[in-house]
BADO-895482 format. One line per 5 residues: number of its first residue (from 1); their letters; for each residue x, y, z of C-alpha. Coordinates in Angstrom, 1 decimal, decimal comma. Each point is the difference from the previous one (the first is absolute). Layout:
<atoms>
NUM> a> X Y Z  ...
</atoms>
This chain:
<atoms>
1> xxxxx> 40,3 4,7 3,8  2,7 -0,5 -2,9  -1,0 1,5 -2,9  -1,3 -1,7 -2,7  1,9 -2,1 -2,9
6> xxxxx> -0,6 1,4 -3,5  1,1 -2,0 -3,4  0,5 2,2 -2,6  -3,3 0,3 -2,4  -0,8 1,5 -3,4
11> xxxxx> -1,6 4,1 0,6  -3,9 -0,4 -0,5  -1,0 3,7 -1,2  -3,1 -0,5 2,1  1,9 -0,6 3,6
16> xxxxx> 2,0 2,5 1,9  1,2 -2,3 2,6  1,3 -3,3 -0,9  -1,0 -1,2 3,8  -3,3 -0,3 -1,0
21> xxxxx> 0,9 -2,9 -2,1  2,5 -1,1 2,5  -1,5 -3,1 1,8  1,9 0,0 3,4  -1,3 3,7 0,6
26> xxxxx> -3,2 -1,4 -1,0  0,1 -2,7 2,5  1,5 2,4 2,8  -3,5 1,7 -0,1  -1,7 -2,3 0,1
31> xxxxx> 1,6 -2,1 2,8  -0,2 4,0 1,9  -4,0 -0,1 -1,1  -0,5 -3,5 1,3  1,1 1,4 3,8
36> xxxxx> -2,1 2,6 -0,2  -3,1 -2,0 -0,4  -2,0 -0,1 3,3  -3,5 -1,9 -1,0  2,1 -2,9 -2,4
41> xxxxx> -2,5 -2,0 -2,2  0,3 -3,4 1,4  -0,7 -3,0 -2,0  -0,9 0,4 -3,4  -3,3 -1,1 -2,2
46> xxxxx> -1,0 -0,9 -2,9  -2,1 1,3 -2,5  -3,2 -2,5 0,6  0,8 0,9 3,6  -0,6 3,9 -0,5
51> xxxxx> -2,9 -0,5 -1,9  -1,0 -2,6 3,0  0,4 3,0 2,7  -2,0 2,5 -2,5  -2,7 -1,8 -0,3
56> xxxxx> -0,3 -1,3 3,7  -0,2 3,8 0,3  -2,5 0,9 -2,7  -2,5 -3,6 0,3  -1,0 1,9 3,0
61> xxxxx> -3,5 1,1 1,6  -0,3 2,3 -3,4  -1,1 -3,4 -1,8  -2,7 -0,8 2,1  -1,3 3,7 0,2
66> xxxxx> 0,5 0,8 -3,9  -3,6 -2,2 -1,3  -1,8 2,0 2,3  1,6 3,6 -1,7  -0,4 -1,8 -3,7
71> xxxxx> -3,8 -1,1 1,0  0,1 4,2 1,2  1,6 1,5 -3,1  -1,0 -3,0 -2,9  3,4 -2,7 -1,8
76> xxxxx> 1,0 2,7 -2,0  0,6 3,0 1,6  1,0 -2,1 2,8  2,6 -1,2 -2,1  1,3 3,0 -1,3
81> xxxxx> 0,5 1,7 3,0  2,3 -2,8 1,7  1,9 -0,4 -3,4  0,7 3,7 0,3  0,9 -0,4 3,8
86> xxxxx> 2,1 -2,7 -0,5  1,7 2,2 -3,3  0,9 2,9 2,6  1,4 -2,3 2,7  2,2 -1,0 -2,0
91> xxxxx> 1,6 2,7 -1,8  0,4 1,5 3,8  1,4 -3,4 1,2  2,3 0,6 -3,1  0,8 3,3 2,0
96> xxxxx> 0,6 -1,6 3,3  2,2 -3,2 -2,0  2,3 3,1 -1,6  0,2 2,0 3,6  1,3 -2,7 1,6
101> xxxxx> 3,0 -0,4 -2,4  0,6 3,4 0,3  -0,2 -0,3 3,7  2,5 -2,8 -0,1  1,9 2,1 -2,3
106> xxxxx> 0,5 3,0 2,7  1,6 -2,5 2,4  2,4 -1,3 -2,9  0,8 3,9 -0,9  0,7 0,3 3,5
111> xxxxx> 2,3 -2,9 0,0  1,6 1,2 -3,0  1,1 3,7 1,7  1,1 -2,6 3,1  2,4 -1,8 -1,8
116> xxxxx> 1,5 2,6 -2,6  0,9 2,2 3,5  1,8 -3,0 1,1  1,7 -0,4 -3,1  4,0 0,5 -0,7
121> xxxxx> 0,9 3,7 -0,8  1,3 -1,2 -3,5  -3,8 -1,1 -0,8  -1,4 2,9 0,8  2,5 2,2 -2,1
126> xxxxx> -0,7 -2,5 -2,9  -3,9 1,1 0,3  0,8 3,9 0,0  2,5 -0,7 -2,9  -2,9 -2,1 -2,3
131> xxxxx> -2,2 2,7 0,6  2,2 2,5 -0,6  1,2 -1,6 -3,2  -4,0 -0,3 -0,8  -0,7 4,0 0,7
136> xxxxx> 2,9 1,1 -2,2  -0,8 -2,5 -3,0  -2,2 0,8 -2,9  -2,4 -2,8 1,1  -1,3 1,8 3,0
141> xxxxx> -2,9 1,6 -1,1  -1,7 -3,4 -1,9  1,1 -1,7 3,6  -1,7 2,9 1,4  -3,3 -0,5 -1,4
146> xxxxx> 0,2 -4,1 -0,4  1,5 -1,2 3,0  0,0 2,7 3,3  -2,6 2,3 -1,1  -1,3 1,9 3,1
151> xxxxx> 0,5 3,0 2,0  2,0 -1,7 3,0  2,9 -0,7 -2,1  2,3 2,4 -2,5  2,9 -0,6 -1,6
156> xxxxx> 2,6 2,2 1,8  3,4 -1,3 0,9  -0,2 -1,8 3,6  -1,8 2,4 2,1  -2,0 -2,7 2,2
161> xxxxx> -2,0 -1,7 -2,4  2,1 -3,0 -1,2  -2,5 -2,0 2,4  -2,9 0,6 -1,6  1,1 0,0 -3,4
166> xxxxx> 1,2 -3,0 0,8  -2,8 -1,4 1,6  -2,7 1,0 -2,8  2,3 -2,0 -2,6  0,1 -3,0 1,9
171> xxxxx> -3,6 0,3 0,5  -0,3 0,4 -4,1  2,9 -3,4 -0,5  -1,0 -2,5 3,3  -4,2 0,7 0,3
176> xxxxx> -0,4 -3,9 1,0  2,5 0,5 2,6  -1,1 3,3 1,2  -3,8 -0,6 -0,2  -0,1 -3,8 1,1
181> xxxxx> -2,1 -0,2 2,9  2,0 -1,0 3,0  -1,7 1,0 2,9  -3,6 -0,3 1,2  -1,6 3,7 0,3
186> xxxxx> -3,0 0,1 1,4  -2,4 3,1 -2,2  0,2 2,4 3,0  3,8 -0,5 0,2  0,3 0,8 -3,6
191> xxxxx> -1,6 3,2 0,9  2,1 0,8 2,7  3,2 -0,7 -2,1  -1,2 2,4 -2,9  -2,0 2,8 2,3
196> xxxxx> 2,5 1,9 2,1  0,0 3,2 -0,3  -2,8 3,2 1,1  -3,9 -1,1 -0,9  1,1 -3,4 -1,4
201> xxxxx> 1,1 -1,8 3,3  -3,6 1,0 0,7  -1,1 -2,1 -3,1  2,3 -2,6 1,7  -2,1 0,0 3,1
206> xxxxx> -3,3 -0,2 -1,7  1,0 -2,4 -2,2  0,8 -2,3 3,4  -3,1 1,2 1,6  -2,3 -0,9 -3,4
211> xxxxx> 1,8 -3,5 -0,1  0,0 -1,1 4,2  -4,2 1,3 -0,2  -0,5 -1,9 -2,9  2,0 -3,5 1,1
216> xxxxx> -1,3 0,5 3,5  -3,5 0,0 -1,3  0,5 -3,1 -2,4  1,3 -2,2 2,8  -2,5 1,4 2,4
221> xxxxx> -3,0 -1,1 -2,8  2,1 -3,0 -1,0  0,2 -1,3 3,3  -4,1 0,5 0,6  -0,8 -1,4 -2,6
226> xxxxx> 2,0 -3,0 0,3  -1,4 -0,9 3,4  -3,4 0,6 -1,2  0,2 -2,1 -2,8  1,8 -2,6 2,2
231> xxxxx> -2,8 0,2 3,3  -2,1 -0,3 -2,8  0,8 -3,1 -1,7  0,6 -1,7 3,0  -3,6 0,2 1,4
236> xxxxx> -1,5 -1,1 -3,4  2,4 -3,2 0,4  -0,9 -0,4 3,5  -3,6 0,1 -1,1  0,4 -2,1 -2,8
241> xxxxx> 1,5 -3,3 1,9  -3,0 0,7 2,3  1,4 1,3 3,2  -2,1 2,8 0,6  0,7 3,9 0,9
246> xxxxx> 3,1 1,3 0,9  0,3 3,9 1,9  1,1 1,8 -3,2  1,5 2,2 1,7  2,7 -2,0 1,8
251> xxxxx> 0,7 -1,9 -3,0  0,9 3,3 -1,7  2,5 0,8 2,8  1,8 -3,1 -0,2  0,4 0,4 -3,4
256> xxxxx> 1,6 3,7 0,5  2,2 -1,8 2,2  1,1 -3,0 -1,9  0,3 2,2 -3,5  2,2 2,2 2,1
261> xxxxx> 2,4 -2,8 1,2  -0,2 -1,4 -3,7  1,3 3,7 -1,8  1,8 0,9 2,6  3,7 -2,0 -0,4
266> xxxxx> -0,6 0,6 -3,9  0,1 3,4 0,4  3,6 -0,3 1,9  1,6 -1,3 -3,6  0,3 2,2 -2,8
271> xxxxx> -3,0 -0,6 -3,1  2,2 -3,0 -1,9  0,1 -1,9 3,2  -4,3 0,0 -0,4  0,2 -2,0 -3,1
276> xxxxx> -1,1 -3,4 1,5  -2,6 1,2 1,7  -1,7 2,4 -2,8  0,5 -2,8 -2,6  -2,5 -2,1 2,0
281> xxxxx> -2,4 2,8 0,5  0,6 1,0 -3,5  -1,2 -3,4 -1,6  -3,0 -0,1 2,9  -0,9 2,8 -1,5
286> xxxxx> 0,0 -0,8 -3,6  -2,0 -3,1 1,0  -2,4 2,0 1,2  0,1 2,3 -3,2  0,0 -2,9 -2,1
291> xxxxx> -3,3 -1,1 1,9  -1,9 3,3 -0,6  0,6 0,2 -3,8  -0,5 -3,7 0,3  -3,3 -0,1 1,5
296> xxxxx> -1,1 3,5 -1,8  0,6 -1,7 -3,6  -2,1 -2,6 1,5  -2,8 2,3 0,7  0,3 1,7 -3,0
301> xxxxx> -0,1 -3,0 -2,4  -3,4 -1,2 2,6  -1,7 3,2 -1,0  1,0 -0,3 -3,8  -2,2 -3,2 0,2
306> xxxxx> -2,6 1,6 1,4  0,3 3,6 -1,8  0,9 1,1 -3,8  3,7 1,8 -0,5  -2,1 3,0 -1,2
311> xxxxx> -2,0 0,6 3,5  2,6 -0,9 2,5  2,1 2,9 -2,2  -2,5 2,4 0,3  0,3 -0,7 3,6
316> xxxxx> 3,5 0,6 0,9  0,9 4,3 0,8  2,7 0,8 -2,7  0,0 3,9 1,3  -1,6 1,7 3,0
321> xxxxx> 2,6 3,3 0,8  -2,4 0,4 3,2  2,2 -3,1 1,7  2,9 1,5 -1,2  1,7 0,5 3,4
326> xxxxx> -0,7 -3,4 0,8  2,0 -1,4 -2,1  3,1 2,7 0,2  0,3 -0,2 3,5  0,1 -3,7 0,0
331> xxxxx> 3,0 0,7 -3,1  2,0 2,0 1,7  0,6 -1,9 3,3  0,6 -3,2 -2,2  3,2 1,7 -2,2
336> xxxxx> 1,3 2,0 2,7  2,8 -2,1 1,2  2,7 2,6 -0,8  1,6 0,1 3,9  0,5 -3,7 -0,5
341> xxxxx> 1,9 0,3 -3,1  3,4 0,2 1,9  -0,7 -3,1 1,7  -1,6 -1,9 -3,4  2,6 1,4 -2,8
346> xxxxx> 3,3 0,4 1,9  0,8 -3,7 0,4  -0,9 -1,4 -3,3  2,8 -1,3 -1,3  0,4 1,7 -3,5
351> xxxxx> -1,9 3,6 1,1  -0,4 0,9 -3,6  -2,8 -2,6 -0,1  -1,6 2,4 2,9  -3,0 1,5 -2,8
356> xxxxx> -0,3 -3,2 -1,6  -0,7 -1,4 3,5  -2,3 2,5 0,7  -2,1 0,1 -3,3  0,0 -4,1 0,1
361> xxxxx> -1,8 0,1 3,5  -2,5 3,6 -0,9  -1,1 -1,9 -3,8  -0,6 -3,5 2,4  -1,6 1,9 2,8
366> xxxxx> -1,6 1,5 -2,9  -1,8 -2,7 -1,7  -0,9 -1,5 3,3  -2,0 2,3 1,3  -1,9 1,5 -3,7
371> xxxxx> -1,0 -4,1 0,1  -0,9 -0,5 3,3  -2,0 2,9 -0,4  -1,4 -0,6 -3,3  -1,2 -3,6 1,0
376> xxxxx> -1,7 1,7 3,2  -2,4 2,0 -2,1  -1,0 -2,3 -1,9  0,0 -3,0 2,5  -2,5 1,9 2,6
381> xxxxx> -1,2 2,4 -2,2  -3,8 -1,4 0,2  0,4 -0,8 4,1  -2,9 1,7 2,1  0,9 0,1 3,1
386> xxxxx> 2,2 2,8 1,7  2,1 -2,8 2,1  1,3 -3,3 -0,2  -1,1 -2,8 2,0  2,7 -0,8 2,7
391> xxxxx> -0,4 -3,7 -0,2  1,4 -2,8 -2,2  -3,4 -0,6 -2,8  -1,2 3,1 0,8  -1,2 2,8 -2,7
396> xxxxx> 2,7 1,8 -1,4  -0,8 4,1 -1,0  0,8 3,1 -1,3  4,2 1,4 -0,6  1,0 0,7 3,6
401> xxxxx> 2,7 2,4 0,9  2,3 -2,6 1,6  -0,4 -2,3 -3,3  1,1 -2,9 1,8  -3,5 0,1 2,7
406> xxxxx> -1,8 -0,7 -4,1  1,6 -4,0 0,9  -1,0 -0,3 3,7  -3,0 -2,4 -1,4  2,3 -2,1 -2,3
411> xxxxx> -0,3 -3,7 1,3  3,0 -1,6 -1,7  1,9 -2,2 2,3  -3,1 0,2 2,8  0,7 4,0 0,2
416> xxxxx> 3,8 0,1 0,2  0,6 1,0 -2,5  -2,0 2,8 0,1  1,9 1,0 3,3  3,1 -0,1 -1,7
421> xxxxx> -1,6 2,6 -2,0  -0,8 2,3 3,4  3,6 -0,4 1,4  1,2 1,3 -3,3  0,0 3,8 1,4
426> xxxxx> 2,0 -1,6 3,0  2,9 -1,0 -2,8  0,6 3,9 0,7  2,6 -1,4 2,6  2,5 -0,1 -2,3
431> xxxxx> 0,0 3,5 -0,6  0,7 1,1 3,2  3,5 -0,9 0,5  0,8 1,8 -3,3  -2,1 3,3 1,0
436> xxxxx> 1,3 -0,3 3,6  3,5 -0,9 -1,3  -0,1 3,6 -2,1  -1,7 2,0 2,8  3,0 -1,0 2,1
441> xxxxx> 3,0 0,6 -2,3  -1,8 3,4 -0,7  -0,4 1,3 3,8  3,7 -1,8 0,7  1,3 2,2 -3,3
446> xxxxx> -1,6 3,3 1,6  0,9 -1,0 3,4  3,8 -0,6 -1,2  -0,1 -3,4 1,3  2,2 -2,6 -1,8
451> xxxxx> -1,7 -2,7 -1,4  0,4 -3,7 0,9  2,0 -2,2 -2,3  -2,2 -2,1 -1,9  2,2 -3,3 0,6
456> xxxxx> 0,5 0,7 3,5  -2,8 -0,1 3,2  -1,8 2,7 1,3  -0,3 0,4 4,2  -3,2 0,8 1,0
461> xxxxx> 2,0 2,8 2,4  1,7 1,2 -2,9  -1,6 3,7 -1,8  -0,7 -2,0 -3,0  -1,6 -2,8 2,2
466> xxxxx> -1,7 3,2 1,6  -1,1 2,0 -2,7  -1,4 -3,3 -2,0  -2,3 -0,6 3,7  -0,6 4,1 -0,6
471> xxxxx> -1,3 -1,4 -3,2  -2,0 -2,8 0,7  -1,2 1,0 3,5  -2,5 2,9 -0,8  -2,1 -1,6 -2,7
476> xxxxx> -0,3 -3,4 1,9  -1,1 2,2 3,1  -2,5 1,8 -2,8  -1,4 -3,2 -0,5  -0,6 -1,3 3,5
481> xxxxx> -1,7 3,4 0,8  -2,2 0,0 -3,5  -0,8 -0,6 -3,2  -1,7 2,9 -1,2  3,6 1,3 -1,7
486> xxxxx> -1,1 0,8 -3,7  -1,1 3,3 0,4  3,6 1,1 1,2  1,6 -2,4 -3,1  -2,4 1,9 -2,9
491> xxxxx> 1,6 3,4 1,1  3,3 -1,0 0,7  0,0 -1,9 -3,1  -1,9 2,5 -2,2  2,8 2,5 0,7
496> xxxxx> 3,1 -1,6 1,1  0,0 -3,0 -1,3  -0,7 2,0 -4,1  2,8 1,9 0,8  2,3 -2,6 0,4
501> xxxxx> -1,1 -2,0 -2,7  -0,2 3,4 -2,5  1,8 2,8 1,1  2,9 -1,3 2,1  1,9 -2,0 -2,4
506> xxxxx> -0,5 2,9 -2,6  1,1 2,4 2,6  3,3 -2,1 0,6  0,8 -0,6 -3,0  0,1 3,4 -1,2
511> xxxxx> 2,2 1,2 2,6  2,1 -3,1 -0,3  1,1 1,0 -3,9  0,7 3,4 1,8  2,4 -0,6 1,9
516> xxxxx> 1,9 -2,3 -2,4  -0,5 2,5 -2,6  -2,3 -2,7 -2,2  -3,1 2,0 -0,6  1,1 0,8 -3,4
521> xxxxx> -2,4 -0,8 -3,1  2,8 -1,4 -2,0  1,7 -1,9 2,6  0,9 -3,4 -1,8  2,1 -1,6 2,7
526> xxxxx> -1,0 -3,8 0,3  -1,2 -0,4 3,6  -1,5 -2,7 1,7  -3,3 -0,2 0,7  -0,3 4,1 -1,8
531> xxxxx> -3,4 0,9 -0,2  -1,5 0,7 -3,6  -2,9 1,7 1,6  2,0 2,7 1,8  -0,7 3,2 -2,0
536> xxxxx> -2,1 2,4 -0,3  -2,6 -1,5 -1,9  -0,3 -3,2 2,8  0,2 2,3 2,7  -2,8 2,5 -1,2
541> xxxxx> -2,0 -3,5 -0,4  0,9 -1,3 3,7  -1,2 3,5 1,8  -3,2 0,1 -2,0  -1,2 -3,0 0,7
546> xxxxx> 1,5 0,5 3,7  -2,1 3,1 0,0  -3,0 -1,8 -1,5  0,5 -2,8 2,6  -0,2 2,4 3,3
551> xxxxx> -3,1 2,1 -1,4  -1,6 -3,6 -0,4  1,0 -0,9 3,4  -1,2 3,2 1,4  -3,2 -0,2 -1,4
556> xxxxx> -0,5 -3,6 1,4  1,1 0,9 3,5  -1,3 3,2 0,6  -3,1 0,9 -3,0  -1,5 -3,5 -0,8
561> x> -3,6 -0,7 1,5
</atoms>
């Protein structure tokens, strides 16, 4: 490679090396960084489209199973508790945001040592004479502790460390170039890149084991209780245009089958290419949102007619600590999206908007469900009976734990729409290409398999094509065998699926600053996407509440009656 063209500049008393202002090196790296990239990001999205794929994610089965928890543990505690969930999932997505620059930033170092090697001898001798010039000035010791203060680098003449001086000022001069994310890396590949050496390749392997138990389980429940929801809703509308009875059991099978034939080409394209078909699940799905609060105000102003503000008030649980755990359980599968990050943040077209995103889909998510909720205890808050009446005109009855079976007697539109309302758990379909999608990328980064390009096909003989039916196979096979799978999703869950969503971002992130020599209190370098929770004080919060999280768990699992 010929070396690089330099125009003479004017010294800056904060730069040793001139290159690092030099934009043909800069543009060297990065063409050498862009080769190296072996999961590329594929088409990009915008910022309504990330908060689209967030909350595709998070208006899961969490909002039908939350007015049960809040009827359990009374509006305000309820409240509180999946504010202060939401609060801690995102200062750790915060965490995962920041590893994955840093992650990106590795390959770029990597890229940078790549194409200095290749560079003229005259380029090289001009780097040993800068910091030579540096280490015998009187400047050195400020430059010491303002620009390249750690233990990996001293000022001595050349003796093999040009390199990383170097590198850690170029780092300090080019951080959108260094830290822009370029590559897709899955959570567990983050790990890998970051935990090499002794005991932490095996936090590396835990890491991918926690992750692959955890997405294994949430398609495995995912795809049971889409087919349920779907048999379901199909044998009410069979019996409501008068046909009669169907085998229920056969119409759940062809529904494995046909959900399986649906998901499956979607989960050959990378997460971008989805974005047709989750924008039409995603507005079924606020329809049927809209519908509940719709229908609950409805109740809610009935009873107001019929009972003073005063009584209904007196009515509604504000704190019970006893259905505690209902609630928090419910709170901790909704936020815990942290291994789909990669796929969610990476593409967005300006990544810096990656919190905002974030925090824009959590506060929505957010009001949703403390409304939903809220108009549930008030709206069948005087209901007597235990359950609902399955047919249109029916009675309606007490909060169920599936909120949406509280609709089955709604007669709107001869009982349509109520059925609507009972397919709404089958929406879930949408989230199976993304959590099968991540599954896949994860195993392929552990298994060292390249991934597919996102603009280009995938053959179903290929090892991606193999690894995605690897993917999809075992938890459509689950649900032909049975549907009893929620005792195995509450433990893989409880435990792996926390520790993703607490610990694992925290974990990386921690070691990520390591190894680029960031962990420093007063580092002030202007990173993308740089957490302002990573210290000490937001990580003594995170393993608390981690800690409080597993007792709770525990004690549900293992000690409750």
């Amino acid at each position: 490679m010929a070396a690089a063209t330099e125009e003479p500049m004017p010294s800056e008393p904060s730069r040793i090396f001139p290159q690092t202002k030099n934009a043909d090196f800069q543009r060297q790296f990065s063409l050498a960084a862009d080769q190296r990239i072996k999961n590329p990001l594929g088409s990009k999205m915008k910022f309504s489209e990330g908060v689209l794929f967030m909350m595709n994610s998070l208006t899961g089965l969490s909002l039908l199973t939350l007015p049960y928890g809040f009827a359990q543990a009374g509006l305000l505690l309820g409240a509180l508790i999946i504010m202060g969930c939401m609060i801690i999932s995102f200062i750790t997505a915060t965490f995962m945001c920041e590893a994955l620059t840093i992650a990106n930033a590795l390959e770029y170092e990597a890229a940078e040592k790549q194409v200095l090697e290749h560079q003229a001898p005259e380029v090289r001798q001009a780097l040993r004479d800068a910091i030579d010039e540096v280490a015998r000035g009187d400047e050195s010791n400020s430059m010491r502790k303002k620009l390249l203060d750690f233990n990996a680098v001293d000022f001595r003449p050349f003796r093999g460390q040009t390199l990383e001086v170097f590198q850690a000022e170029n780092r300090v001069k080019n951080p959108d170039r260094e830290f822009k994310i370029c590559e897709r890396v899955e959570l567990g590949a983050v790990g890998e890149r970051v935990l090499k050496k002794g005991s932490d390749k095996v936090i590396a392997a835990t890491i991918y084991v926690m992750i692959l138990s955890f997405t294994y389980g949430t398609v495995s429940a995912l795809v049971v209780t889409v087919n349920q929801s779907l048999a379901h809703t199909l044998l009410g509308a069979w019996r409501l245009i008068g046909y009669g009875e169907l085998n229920a059991n056969e119409v759940y099978t062809c529904c494995v089958i046909v959900v399986f034939f649906i998901t499956l080409p979607l989960c050959f394209k990378n997460l971008q290419n989805t974005k047709a078909f989750t924008v039409v699940i995603m507005w079924c799905r606020f329809l049927a949102i809209a519908i509940l609060l719709l229908v609950g105000i409805y109740k809610c102003i009935e009873r107001l007619e019929r009972e003073s503000l005063g009584s209904i008030l007196q009515d509604v649980p504000l704190w019970k600590p006893s259905g505690f755990v209902a609630v928090f359980g419910n709170s901790v599968f909704l936020c815990g999206i942290h291994h789909y990050l990669p796929s969610m943040i990476s593409p967005l077209k300006e990544q810096t908007q990656a919190p905002k995103v974030i925090i824009t889909a959590f506060s929505s998510c957010y009001l949703l469900i403390v409304s939903i909720c809220a108009t549930a205890l008030v709206a069948w808050g005087e209901e007597t009976w235990s359950k609902c009446s399955s047919r249109p005109g029916g009675h309606y009855c007490q909060i169920q734990p599936l909120y949406n079976l509280n609709f089955a007697p709604l007669s709107l539109a001869g009982g349509s729409v109520a059925l609507f309302l009972l397919a709404y758990p089958a929406m879930a379909i949408a989230s199976i290409p993304i959590a099968a999608i991540t599954t896949r990328n994860t195993m392929g980064q552990w298994l060292q398999v390249k991934p597919p390009d996102p603009e280009a096909g995938v053959s179903l003989c290929s090892k991606t094509g193999c690894l995605t039916l690897a993917v999809l196979v075992p938890p459509f096979t689950v649900a032909l065998i049975t549907t009893d799978v929620q005792a195995v999703i509450q433990y893989v869950g409880g435990y792996a699926g926390l520790s993703v969503s607490f610990l694992c971002p925290m974990i990386l992130l921690i070691r990520c600053r390591q190894i680029l020599h960031l962990e420093k209190v007063n580092d002030s370098t202007k990173r993308p996407l740089k957490s302002r929770f990573a210290n000490t004080a937001g990580y003594t919060v995170v393993t608390m509440l981690y800690l409080f999280a597993l007792y709770m768990v525990t004690k549900r699992l293992f000690f409750s009656n």
